[in-house]
Phi, psi and omega in degrees: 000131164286153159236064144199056185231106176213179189266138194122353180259136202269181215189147154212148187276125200278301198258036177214063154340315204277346156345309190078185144313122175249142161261156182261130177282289173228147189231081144241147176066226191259336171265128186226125164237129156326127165231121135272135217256037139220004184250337181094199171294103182248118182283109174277140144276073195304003145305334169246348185222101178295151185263189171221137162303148178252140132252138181319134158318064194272170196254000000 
């Protein structure tokens, strides 16, 4: 289990890029669901899917 996959933390799905930034809604356990602003809402299995934390860029 991660911890620091909790909700308000951006994400991004390693192998659906066109996704976009996703926030995580809720995490339990191994079920983590996801709103990506371009797929909508996704229950992922951080068992089968590592997320990558996303951070902003700064200038």
């Amino acid at each position: 289990m991660r911890y620091d996959l909790v909700p308000g933390v951006y994400v991004l799905h390693p192998d659906q890029p066109d996704w976009g930034v996703g926030q995580v809604q809720s995490a339990i356990g191994s079920r983590v669901t996801v709103n990506f602003e371009n797929a909508g809402k996704v229950l992922i299995n951080t068992e089968k899917i590592e997320l990558t934390l996303y951070e902003e860029q700064k200038h």
